[in-house]
Steps between C-alpha positions, in 0.01 A plus 500: 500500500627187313273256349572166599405171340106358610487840597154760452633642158622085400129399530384767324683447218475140470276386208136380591216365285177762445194272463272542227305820593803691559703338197197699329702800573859415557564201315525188560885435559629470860640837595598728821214686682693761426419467165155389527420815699627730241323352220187481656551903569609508134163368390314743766685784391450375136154522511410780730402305801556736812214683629571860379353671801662216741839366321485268778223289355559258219208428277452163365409450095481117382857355568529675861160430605593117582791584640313721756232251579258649298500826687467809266741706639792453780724722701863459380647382853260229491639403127805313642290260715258469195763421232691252796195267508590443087864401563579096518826528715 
């Protein structure tokens, strides 16, 4: 399947701005969400943030816990919507 311009995969790669909480973690250029997702699970996996009994379950330390609204822990399908609310399109 071809990817066609404005398409899904365009507007995923197409730079956006991470506000300040999420710059925390991912820096503070505009960049794809591609990108932003994998450096956020760069710094989870970095620092040993997955549940080891539930891999499913992110825990939060400092930087991640204002990016999950101050919850201690999330479940990684709800990351995406968490991380989204960060993102100045």
């Amino acid at each position: 399947m071809a990817n066609k311009p404005g398409g899904r995969s365009g507007a995923l790669m197409r730079p956006v701005q991470p506000d300040d909480t999420l710059a925390a973690i991912v820096g503070s250029n505009p960049q794809p969400r591609t990108e932003i997702t994998k450096k956020v699970w760069d710094h989870i996996k970095a620092n040993d943030l997955q549940d080891p009994k539930n891999r499913r379950v992110i825990r939060a330390d400092a930087k991640l816990r204002p990016l999950f609204d101050g919850e201690s822990e999330v479940d990684m399908f709800e990351l995406t919507r968490k991380v989204n609310k960060h993102i100045k399109s």
